[in-house]
C-alpha positions as CSV (number, residue, x, y, z in Angstrom):
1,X,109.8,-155.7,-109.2
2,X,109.3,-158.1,-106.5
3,X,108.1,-155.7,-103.6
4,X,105.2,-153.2,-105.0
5,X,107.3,-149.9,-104.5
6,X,105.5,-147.4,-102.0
7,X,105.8,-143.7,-102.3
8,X,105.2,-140.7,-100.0
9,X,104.7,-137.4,-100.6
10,X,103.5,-133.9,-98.6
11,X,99.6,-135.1,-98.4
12,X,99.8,-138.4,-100.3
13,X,100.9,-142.5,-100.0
14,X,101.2,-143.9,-103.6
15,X,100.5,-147.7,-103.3
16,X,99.5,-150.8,-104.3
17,X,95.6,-151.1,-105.4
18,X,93.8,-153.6,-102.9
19,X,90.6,-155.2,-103.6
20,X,89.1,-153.8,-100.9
21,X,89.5,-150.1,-103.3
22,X,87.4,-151.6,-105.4
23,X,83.6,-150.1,-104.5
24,X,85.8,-147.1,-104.4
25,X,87.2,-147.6,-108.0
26,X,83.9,-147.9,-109.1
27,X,82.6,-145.3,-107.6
28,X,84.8,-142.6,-108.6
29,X,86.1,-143.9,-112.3
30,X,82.6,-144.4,-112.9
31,X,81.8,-140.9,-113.0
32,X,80.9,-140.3,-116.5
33,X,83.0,-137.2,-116.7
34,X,86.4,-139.1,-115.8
35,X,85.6,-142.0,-118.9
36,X,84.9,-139.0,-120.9
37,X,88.3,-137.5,-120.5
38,X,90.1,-140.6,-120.3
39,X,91.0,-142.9,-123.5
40,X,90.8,-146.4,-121.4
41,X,87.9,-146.0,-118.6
42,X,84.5,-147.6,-119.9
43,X,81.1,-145.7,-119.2
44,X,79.5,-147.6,-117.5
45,X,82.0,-148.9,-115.0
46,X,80.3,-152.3,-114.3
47,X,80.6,-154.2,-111.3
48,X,83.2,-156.2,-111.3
49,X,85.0,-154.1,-113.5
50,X,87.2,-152.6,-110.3
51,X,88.2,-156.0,-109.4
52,X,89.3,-157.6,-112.8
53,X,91.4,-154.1,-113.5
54,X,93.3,-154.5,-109.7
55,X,93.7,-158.1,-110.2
56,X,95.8,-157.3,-113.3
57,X,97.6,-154.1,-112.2
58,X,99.9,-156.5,-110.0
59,X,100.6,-158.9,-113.4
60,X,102.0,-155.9,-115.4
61,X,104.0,-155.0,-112.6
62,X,105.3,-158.7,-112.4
63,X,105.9,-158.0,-116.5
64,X,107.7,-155.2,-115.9
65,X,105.0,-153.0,-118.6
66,X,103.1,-151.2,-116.5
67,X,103.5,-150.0,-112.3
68,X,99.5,-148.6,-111.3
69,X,99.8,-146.6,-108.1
70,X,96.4,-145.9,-105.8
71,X,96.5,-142.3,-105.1
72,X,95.3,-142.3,-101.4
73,X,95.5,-139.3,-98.6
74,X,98.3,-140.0,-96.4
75,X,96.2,-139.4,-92.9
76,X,93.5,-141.5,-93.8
77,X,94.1,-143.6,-96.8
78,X,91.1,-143.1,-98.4
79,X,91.2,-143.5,-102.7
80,X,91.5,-140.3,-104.5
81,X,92.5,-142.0,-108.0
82,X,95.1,-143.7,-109.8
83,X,98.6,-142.7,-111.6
84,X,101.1,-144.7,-113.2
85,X,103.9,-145.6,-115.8
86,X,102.6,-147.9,-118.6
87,X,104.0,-148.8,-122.2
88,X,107.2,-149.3,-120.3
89,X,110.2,-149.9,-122.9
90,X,113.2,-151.0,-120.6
91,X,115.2,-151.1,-123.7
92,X,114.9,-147.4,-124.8
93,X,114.0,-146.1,-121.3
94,X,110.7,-144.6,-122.2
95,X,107.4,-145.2,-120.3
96,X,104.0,-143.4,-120.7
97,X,102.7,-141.5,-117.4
98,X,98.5,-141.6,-117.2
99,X,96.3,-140.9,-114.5
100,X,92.6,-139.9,-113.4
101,X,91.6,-138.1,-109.8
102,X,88.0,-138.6,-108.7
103,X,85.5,-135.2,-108.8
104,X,85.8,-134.6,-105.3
105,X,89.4,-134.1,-105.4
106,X,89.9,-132.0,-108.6
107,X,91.7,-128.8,-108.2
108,X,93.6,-129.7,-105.3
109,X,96.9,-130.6,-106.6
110,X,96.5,-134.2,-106.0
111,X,97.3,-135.1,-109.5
112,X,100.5,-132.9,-109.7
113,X,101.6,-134.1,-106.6
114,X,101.5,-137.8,-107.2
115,X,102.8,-137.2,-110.6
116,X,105.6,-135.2,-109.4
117,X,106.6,-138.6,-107.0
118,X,106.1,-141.0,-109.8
119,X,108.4,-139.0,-112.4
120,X,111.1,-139.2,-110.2
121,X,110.4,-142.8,-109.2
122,X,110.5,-143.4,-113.0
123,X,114.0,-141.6,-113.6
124,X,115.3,-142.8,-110.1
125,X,114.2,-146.1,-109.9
126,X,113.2,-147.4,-112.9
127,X,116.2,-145.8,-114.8
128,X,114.0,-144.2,-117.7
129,X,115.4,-141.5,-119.6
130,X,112.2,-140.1,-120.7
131,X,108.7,-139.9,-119.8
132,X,105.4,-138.5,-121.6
133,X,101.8,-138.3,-121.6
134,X,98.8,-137.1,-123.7
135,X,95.5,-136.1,-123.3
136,X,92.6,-134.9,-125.2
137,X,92.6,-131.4,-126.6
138,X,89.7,-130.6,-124.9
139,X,90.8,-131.7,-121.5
140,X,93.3,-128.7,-121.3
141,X,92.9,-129.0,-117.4
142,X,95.1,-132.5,-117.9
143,X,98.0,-130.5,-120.3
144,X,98.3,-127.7,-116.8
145,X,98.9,-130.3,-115.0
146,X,101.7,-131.8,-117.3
147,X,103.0,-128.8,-117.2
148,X,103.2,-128.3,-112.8
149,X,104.5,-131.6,-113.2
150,X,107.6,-130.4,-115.1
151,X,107.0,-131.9,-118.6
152,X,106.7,-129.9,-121.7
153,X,104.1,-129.7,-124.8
154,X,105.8,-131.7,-127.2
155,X,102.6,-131.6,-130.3
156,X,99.3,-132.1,-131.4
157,X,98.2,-135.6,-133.1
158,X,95.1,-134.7,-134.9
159,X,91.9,-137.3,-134.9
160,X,94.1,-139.7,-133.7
161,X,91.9,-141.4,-130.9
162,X,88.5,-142.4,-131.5
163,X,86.4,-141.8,-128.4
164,X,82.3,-142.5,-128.0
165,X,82.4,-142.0,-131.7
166,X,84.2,-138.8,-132.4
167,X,87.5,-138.4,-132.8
168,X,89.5,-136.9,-130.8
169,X,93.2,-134.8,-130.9
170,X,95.9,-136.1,-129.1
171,X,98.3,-133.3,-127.2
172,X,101.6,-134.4,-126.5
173,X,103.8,-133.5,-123.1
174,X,107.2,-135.5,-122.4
175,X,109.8,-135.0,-119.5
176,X,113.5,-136.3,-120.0
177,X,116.2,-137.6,-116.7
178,X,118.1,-134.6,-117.5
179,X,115.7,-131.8,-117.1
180,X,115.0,-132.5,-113.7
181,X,116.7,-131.7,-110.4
182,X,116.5,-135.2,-108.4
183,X,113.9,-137.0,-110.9
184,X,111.4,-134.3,-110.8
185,X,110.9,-130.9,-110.5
């Protein structure tokens, strides 16, 4: 990719992540209760810790594994998380969607929103035939919004992720090109 792709939907601009994001990375992914539903945000979020994770978004892209979108209100711009494709497997069209929305902006249909946007940028753009995403079993609030985003439960992987020393189960959602109208529904 050699522009960073830039999406717009009803409320939301998904973009690039600029350093200047970072006291707000910090800030929200540092919330104990987002690492604790998450498989790959440390508790605590350290400082510096924003900087060196936006400093490396833009190499993956450049690899052409992973594309990490800032979630950001369109009339302001101010940082309400982070979605993106990662695992991305150009060869067999598959890429895993994750995400995280800071407190303030849970149950708000953020997350679906910008998810809905980056499926189809997925299928549309990026040519994949299928999509999925996981969560832990006792996040279900992340498996409803797999669901508004169009994907379907696809299993349960239990104790497969070992989080702050207990391990978790692994639920299962995937999407495919052909079940949605335009990329996404």
């Amino acid at each position: 990719m050699e522009e960073f792709p830039v999406l717009i939907s009803n409320r939301l601009i998904l973009r690039e992540f600029e350093l200047t994001d970072a006291p707000d990375v910090q800030r929200l992914a540092g919330d104990r209760d987002i690492a604790s539903t998450t498989s790959n945000i440390p508790h605590p979020y350290l400082d510096g810790m924003a900087e060196q994770w936006i400093s490396q978004n833009r190499q993956e892209v450049e690899d052409g594994t992973h594309v990490t979108f800032a979630i950001a209100n369109q009339h302001d711009n101010n940082l309400v998380g982070a979605i993106g494709l990662s695992s991305i497997d150009h060869e067999h069209a598959v890429a895993e969607i994750g995400f995280w929305v800071g407190k303030p902006f849970w149950n708000l249909g953020y997350c679906t929103e910008a998810g809905r946007a980056v499926i189809k940028f997925g299928f549309d753009e990026l040519k994949l035939n299928r999509i999925y995403a996981r969560h832990f079993k006792r996040n279900p609030a992340s498996g409803r919004v797999m669901e508004k985003m169009g994907m379907t439960y696809e299993g349960c992987f239990r104790q497969h992720f070992k989080k702050w020393g207990n391990y978790e189960d692994l639920v299962f959602y995937g999407i495919l090109k052909h079940e949605c109208s335009g990329g996404a529904k």
